[in-house]
Phi, psi and omega in degrees: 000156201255138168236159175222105171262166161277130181234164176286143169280315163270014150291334202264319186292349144313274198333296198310319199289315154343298186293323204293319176315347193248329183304293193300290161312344170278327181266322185260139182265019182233065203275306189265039163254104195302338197268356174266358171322151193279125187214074173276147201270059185327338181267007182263343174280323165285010175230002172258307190282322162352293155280020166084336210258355166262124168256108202251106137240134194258121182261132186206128167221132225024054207086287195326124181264145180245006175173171215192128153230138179238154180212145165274156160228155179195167162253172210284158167302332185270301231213064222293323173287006204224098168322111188245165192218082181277143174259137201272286180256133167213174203172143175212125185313181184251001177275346200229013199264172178087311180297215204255346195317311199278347192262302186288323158320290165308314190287347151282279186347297175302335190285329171307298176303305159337302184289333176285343177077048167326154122258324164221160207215104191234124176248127190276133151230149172272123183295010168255015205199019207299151204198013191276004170293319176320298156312354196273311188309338156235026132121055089006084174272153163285159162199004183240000000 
């Protein structure tokens, strides 16, 4: 059974580092610019989860993680009083995609941000890649 918990990042990061190469080839579209190349700055995360501002949740069914959301909280730059959750990355392998996985995924996110006392909450998608039905299911608006 697919479970989706909040995990440490850097408990969590064998798995991520495993995933992301396969994230990035499905997604990214300037592939033949060297400087888009995938470099992620694993020490700005680590200092984010440091300081409480990473949120890691994770989908795994029997260990093997099948999908991953990081989000930053902070409070918004705009909106100094107001807890915010920009999401930096999400993913559900394409082998797991279609199950209950992306529902239960999302469905920790919230649950998270809510117990951390979240107030807003922003989720991305790619338009070569859409996935806003899925936000939508839980009353997810466009607003970008």
């Amino acid at each position: 059974m697919m479970t989706a918990q909040v995990e440490k990042y850097s408990d969590a990061l064998q798995d991520l580092v495993k995933l992301y190469p396969d994230h990035w080839e499905e997604l990214a579209l300037d592939k033949e610019h060297p400087e888009a190349a995938l470099a992620p700055m694993w020490e700005i995360y680590a200092e984010r989860e440091a300081n409480g501002q990473l949120l890691v949740v994770t989908l795994r069914e029997l260990g093997e993680m099948l999908g991953y959301f990081l989000g930053f909280i902070a409070p918004g730059l705009h909106y100094r009083n107001c807890l915010t959750c920009h999401g930096d990355i999400f993913r559900v392998v394409t082998s797991a995609r279609g199950r209950i996985g992306g529902k239960r995924l999302v469905r920790a996110v919230l649950e998270e941000c809510e117990r951390r006392g979240v107030k807003r909450i922003f989720l991305g998608e790619k338009l070569h890649a859409p996935c806003g039905e899925l936000f939508a299911a839980f009353g997810a608006r466009p607003v970008e």
